[in-house]
PLY file of the C-alpha trace (Angstrom):
ply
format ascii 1.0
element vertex 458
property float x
property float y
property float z
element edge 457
property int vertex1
property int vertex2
end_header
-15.53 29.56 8.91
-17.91 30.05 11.43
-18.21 28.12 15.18
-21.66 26.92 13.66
-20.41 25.15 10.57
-17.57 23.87 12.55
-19.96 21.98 15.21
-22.63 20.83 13.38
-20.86 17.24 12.64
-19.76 17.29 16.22
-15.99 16.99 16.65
-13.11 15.33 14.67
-11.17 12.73 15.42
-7.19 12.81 16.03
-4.74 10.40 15.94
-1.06 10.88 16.47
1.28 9.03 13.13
3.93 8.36 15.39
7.47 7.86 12.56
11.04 7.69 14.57
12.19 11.01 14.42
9.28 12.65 12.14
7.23 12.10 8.69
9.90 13.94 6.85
12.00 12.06 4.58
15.03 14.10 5.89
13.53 14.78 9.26
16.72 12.46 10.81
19.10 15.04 9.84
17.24 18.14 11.14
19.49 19.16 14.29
16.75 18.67 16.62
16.17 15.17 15.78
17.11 12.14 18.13
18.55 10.41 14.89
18.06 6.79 16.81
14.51 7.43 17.61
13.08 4.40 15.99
15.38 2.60 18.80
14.63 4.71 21.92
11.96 4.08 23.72
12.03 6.80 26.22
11.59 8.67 22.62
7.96 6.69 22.63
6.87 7.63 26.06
7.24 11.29 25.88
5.18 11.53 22.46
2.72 9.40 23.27
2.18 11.28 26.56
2.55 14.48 25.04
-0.67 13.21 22.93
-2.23 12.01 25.51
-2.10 14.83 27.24
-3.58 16.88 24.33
-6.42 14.34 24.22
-6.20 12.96 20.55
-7.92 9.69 19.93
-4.76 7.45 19.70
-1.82 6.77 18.08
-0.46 5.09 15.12
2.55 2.73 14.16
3.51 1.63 10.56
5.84 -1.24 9.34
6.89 -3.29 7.84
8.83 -6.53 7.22
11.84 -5.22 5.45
14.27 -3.18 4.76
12.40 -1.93 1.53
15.66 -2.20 -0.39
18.85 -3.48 -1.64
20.58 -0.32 -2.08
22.86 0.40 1.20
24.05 3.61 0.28
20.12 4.18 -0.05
19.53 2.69 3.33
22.37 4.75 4.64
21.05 7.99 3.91
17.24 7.85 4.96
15.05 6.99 8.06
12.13 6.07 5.86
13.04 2.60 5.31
12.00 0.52 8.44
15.85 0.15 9.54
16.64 0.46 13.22
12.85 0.42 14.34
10.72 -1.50 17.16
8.21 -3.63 15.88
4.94 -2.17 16.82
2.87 -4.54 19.20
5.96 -5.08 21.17
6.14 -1.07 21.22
2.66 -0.38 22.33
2.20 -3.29 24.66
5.25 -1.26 26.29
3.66 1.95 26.03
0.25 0.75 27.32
2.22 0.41 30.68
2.91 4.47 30.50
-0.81 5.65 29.24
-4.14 5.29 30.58
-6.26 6.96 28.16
-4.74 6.90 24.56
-5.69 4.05 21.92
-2.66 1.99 20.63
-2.66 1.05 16.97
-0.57 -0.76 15.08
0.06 -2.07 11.70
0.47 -6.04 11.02
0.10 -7.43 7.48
-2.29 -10.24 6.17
0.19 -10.84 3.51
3.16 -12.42 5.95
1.80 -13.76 9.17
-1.34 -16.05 10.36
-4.64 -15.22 11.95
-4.41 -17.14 14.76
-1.08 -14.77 15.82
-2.78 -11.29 14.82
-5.68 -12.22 16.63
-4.02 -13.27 19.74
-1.84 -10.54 19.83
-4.12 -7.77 19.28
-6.44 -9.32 21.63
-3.84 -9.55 24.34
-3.14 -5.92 23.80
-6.60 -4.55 24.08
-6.55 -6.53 27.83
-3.47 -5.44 28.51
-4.22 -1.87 28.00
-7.86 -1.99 28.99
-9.74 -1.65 25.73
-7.31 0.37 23.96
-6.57 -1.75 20.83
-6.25 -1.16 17.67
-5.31 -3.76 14.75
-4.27 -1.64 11.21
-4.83 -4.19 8.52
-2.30 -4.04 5.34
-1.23 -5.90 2.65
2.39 -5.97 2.04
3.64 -4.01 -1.34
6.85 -4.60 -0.88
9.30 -7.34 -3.31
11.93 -6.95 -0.54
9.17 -7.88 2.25
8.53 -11.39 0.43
12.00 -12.76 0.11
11.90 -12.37 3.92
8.89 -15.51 3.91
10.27 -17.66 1.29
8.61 -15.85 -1.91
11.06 -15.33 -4.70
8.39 -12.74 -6.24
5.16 -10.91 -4.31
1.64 -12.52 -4.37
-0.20 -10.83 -7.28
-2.30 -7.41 -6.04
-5.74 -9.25 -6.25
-4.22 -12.18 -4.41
-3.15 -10.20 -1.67
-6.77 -8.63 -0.83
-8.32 -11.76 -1.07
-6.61 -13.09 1.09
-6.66 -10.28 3.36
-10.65 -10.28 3.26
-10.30 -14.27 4.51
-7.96 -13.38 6.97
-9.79 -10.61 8.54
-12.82 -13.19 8.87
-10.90 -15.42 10.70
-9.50 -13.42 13.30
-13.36 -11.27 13.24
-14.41 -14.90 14.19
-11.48 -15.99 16.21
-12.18 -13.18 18.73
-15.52 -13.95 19.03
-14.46 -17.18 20.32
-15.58 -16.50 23.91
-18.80 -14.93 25.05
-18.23 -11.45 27.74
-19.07 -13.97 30.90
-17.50 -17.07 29.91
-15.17 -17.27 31.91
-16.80 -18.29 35.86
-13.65 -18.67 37.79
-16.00 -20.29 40.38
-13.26 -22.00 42.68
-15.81 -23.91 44.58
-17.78 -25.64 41.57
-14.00 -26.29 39.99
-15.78 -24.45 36.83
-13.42 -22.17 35.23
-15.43 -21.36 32.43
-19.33 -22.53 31.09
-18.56 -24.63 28.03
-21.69 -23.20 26.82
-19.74 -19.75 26.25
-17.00 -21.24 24.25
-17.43 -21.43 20.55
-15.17 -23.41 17.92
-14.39 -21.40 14.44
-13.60 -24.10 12.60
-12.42 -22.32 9.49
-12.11 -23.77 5.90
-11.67 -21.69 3.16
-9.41 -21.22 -0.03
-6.56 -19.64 2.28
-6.87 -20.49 5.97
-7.82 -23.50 7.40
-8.40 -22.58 11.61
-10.40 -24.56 14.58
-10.09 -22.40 17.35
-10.66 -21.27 19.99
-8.77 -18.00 20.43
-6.49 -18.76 23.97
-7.66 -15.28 25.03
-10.86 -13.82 26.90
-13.05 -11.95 24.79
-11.30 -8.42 24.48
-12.75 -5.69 26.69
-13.85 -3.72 23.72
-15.60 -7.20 22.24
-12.97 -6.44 19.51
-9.70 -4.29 18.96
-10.82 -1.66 16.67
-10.02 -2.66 13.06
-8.29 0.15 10.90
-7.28 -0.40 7.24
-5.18 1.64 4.84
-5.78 0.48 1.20
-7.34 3.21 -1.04
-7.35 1.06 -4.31
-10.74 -0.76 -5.54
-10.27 -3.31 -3.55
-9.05 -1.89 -0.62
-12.36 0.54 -0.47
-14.35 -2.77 -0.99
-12.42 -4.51 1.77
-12.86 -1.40 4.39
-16.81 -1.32 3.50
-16.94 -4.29 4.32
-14.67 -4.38 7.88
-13.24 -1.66 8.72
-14.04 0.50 11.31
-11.40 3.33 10.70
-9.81 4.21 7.14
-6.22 6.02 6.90
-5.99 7.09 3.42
-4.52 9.78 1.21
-6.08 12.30 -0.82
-4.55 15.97 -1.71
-7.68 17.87 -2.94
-11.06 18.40 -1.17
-13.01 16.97 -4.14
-11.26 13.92 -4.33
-11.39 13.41 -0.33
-15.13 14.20 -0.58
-15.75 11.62 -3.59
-13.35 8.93 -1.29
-15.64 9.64 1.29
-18.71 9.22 -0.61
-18.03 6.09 -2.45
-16.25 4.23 0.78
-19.11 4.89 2.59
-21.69 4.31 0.09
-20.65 0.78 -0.07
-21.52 -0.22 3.47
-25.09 -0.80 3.11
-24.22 -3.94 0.82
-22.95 -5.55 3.95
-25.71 -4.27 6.65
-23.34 -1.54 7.60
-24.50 1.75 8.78
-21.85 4.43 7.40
-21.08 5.51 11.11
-19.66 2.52 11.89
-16.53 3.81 9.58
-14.27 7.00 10.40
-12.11 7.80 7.59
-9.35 9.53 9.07
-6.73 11.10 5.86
-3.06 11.66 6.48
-2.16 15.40 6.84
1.54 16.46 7.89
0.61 20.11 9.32
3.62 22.18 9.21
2.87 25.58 11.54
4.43 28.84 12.64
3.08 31.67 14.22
3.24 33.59 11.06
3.48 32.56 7.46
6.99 32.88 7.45
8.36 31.27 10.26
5.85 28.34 8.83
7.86 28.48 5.50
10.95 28.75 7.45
10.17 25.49 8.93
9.67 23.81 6.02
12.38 25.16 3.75
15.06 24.01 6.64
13.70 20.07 5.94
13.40 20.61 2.48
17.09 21.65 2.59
18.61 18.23 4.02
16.52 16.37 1.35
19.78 14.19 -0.67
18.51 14.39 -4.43
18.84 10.64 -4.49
16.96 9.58 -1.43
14.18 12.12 -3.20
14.06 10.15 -6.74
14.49 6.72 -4.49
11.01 8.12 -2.56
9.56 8.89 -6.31
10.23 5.66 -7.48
8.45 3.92 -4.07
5.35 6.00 -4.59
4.89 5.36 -8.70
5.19 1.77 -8.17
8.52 0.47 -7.40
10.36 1.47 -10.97
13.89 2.07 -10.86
13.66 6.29 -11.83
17.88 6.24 -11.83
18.11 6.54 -15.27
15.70 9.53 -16.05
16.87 13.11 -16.07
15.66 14.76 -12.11
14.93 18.06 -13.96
12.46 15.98 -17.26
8.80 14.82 -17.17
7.51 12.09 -15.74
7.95 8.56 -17.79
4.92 6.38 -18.55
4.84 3.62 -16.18
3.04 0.54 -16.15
0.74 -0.12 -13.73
2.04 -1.72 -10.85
1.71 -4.64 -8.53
2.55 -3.00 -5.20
0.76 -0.56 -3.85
-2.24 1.09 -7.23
-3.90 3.80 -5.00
-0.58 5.20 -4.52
1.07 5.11 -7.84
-2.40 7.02 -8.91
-2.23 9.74 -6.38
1.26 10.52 -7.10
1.12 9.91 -11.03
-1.88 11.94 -10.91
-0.39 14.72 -9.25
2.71 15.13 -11.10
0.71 14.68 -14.12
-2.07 17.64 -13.23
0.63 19.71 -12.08
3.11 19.09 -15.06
5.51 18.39 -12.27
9.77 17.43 -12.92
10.82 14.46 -11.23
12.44 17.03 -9.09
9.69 18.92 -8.26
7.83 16.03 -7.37
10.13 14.31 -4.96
10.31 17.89 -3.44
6.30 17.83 -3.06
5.78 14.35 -2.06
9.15 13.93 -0.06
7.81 15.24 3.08
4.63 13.34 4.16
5.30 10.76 1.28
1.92 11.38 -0.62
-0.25 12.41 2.33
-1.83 16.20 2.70
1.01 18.48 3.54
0.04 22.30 5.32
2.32 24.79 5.72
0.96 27.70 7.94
-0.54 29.62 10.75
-3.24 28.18 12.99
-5.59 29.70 11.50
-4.28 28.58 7.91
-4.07 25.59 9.11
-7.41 24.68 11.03
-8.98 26.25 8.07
-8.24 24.13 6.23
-8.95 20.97 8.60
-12.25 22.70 8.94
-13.56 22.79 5.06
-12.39 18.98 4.73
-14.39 17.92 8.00
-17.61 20.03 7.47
-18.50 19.20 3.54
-18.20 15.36 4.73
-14.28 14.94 3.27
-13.42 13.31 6.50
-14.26 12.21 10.07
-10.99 13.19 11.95
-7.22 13.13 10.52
-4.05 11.06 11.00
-1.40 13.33 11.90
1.86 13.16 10.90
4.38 14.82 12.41
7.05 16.02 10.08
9.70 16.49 13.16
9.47 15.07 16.05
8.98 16.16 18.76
9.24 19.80 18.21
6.08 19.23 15.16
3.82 17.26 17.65
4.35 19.87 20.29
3.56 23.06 17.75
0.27 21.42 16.54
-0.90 20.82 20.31
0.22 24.41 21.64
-0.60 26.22 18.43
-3.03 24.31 16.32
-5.36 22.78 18.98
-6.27 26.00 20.38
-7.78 26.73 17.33
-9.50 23.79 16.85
-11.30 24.04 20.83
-12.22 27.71 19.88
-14.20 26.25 16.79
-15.77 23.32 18.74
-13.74 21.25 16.48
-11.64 18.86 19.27
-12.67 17.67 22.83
-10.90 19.33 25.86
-11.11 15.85 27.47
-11.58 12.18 26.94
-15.01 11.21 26.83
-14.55 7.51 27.72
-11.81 5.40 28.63
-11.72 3.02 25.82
-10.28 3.66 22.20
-14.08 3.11 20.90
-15.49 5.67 22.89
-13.08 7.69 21.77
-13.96 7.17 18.06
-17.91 7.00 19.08
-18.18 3.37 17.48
-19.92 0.56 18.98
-19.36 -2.25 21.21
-20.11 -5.12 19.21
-21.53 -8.14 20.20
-20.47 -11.63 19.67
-21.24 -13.35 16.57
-22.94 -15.54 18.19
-25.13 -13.58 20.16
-26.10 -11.49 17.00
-27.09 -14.64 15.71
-29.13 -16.02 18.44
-31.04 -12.57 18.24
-32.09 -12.94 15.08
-33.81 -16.27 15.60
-37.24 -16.60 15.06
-39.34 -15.74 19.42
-35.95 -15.02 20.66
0 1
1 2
2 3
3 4
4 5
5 6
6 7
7 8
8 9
9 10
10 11
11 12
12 13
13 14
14 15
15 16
16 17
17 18
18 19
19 20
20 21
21 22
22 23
23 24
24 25
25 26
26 27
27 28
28 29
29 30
30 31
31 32
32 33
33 34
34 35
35 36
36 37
37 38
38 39
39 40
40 41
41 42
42 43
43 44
44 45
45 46
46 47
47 48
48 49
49 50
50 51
51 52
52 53
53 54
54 55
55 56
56 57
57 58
58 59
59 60
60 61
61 62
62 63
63 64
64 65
65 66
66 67
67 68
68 69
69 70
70 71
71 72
72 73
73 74
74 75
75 76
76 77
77 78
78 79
79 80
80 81
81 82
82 83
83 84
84 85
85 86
86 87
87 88
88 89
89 90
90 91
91 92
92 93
93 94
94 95
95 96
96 97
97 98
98 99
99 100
100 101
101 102
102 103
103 104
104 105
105 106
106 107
107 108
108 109
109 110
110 111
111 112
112 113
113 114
114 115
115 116
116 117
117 118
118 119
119 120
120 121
121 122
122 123
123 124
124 125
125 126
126 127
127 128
128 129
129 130
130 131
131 132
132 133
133 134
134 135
135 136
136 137
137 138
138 139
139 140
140 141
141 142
142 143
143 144
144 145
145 146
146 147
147 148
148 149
149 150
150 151
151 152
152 153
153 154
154 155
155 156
156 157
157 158
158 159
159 160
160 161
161 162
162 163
163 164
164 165
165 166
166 167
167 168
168 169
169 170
170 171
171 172
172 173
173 174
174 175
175 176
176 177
177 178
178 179
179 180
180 181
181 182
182 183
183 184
184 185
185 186
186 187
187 188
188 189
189 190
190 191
191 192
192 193
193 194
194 195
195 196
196 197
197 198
198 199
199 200
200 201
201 202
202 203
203 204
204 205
205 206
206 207
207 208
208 209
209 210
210 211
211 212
212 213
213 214
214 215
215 216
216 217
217 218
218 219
219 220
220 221
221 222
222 223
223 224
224 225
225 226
226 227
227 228
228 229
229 230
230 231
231 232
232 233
233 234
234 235
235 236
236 237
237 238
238 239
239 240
240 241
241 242
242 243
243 244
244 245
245 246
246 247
247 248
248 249
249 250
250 251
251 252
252 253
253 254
254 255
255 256
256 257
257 258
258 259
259 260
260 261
261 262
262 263
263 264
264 265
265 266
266 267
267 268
268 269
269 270
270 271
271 272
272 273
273 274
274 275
275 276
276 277
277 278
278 279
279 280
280 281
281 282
282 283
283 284
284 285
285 286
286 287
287 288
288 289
289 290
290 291
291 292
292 293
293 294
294 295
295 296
296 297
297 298
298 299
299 300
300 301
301 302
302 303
303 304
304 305
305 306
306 307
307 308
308 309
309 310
310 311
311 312
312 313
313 314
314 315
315 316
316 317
317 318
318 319
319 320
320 321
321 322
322 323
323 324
324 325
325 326
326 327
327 328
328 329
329 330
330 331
331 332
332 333
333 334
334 335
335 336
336 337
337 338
338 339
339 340
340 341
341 342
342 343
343 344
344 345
345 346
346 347
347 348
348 349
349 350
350 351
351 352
352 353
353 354
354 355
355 356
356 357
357 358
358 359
359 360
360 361
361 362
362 363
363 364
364 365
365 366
366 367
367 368
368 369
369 370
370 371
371 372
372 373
373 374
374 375
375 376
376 377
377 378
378 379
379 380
380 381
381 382
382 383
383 384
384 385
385 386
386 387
387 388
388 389
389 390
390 391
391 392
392 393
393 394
394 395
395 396
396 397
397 398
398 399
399 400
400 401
401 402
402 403
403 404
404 405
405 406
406 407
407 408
408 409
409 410
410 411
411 412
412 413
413 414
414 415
415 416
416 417
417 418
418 419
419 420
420 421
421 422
422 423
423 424
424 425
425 426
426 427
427 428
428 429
429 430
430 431
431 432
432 433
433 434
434 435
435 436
436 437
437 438
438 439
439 440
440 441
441 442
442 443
443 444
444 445
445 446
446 447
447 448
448 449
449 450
450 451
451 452
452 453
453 454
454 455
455 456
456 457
């Protein structure tokens, strides 16, 4: 493409999908992994300064609250499966110590914890790192997740999103408990804050039931930035409605464009402009200097992939089904639809499906980045591709997901972001110092002094 169609939307955004020792499913077992990644924290520093250093936007944590499993000889054989990792907050507070420029986000769930804690937390984060915060907003999926919180089954899908959507209003409101200059620390007057400035939530609703205030200053970005993952109906109605950043998965270009289209046709319902939203797709970028040292790459992790942690991963993605029984190298059995997470059991359904893939041949598709976008090339190849998605309005930036780590971070910043600078695709520096300069979104104002604009003289 040319350096004109690649800067007419400006540049993309980057963030670094930060998993232990790499996206892979059998990136653990590569001989250049640090196998206890997800437990080394000197593991952390280096990749988040080694993306720092490149200049991307910020990086990302998962989790989740689980094991995702009661198969040990499962557990035993794959990294995938939150064992032996830091929980994220506690990660990035540390790593906001160790970086200066990078956003921090990580993922907490609606489903098991309270909004009083997310919001503290995350607001305590973006202080602690200097507006660098950023909350991802999920919904558990997982059966294994709710036995850890008393739940002998999982809340119903719907259940889950609403209350999600509740809970995201609450803390929303919960960090707009102080205006910017509340807080006087006048020492002579004895006034440590104007009670003017401090505003009660008091929160009833079918789920929650909160008074506030928040315990914590008003964040220096007014709010952490809030990113959300959910790609089914009503995770594209909850992101129109509050997110500011979407991580989602889509393999073709017409599909991302129509994702793209319909999320952000949907903000104007809630007096949103569609800027105020970067949708930001998984991709797991696999490069080599040539085409086959890229392959090369790729066939070495494809190797080390154990046929049953492969039909384990296919049974995840289509819903949770126990695949055990079914031949690896027959179709794909009709599967009901299922109450963890839809918008994946569609994508990967859907692809085996279009494809006419074997249960084999799908875990060997998906295995790697797990549903996401997976490239396998040159820079050229690769930015190419980044390029078409970006330009006919498929995307805003890109999650990206390291299949091995480090040696896959490191290739796409010495080989891939080259490219990308050439183009006019990707900053050379930081234009700001907070993650929402980064993204180019707004500082938003209290609700409260929205409000009190939009009375009638004022």
């Amino acid at each position: 493409m040319s350096q004109s169609a690649g800067t007419r939307r400006g540049h993309l955004r980057l963030g670094a999908f930060l998993y232990p020792a790499g996206h892979h499913i059998a990136a653990w077992r590569h001989p250049h992994a640090n196998a206890n990644a997800g437990s080394d924290f000197r593991h952390y520093v280096e990749l988040a300064r080694i993306a720092q250093a490149a200049k991307f936007d910020l990086v990302f944590l998962a989790d989740g609250s689980g094991t995702r499993g009661d198969n040990v000889d499962f557990l035993s054989r794959t990294a995938h499966s939150y064992v032996a990792q830091f929980e994220p907050i506690t990660l990035l507070s540390a790593l906001a110590a160790v970086t200066d420029r990078i956003g921090l986000v990580g993922t907490a769930s609606t489903t098991f914890n309270e909004p009083y804690h997310i919001a503290r937390k995350f607001a305590s984060l973006d202080h602690i790192s200097g507006g660098r915060a950023g909350w991802n907003l999920v919904t558990s999926s997982s059966e294994h997740e709710a036995r850890n919180f008393g739940f002998d089954e999982h809340l119903a899908h719907a259940t889950r999103y609403e209350r999600a959507a509740e809970f995201a209003e609450v803390v929303e409101g919960l960090w707009d408990s102080w205006d910017d200059d509340a807080f006087l620390h006048d020492k002579a007057a004895g006034r440590f804050f104007d009670p003017a400035k401090r505003h009660v939530l008091a929160h009833r609703g079918e789920f929650f039931k909160v008074r506030g205030p928040l315990n914590v200053a008003r964040a220096p970005q007014g709010r952490p930035v809030l990113v959300q993952a959910g790609s089914s109906e009503a995770g594209k109605a909850l992101a129109a409605r509050t997110a500011e950043v979407i991580f989602t998965a889509q393999q073709r270009l017409e599909d991302a464009v129509a994702f793209y289209a319909d999320v952000k046709g949907r903000m104007a319902q809630y007096g949103r402009d569609p800027d105020d939203l970067k949708i930001m797709p998984g991709v797991m970028p696999i490069v080599g200097r040539t085409e086959a040292e890229a392959r090369e790459k790729f066939e070495a992790l494809q190797a080390l992939i154990d046929p049953a942690v492969g039909l384990a991963m296919v049974s995840t993605l289509t819903g949770g089904f126990d695949l055990s029984g079914y031949p690896l190298d027959g179709p794909i059995p009709e599967l009901p639809e299922t109450n963890a997470s839809k918008s994946r059991q569609a994508l990967t359904l859907t692809l085996a499906r279009r494809e006419n893939l074997t249960l084999r041949q799908l875990y060997l598709r998906v295995a790697g980045a797990r549903g996401h976008w997976q490239l396998v090339g040159t820079p050229n190849q690769i930015v190419d591709a980044l390029e078409e998605r970006f330009v006919n309005y498929g995307a805003d930036g890109y999650n990206v997901m390291p299949a091995l780590l480090p040696d896959s971070l490191t290739d796409f910043v010495e080989l891939v972001l080259p490219e990308l600078r050439r183009r006019g695709l990707f900053r050379s520096e930081y234009e700001g110092r907070t993650l929402r300069e980064h993204l180019g979104l707004k500082r938003p104002g209290s609700r409260q002094v929205r409000e009190a604009a939009l009375e009638p003289g004022v």
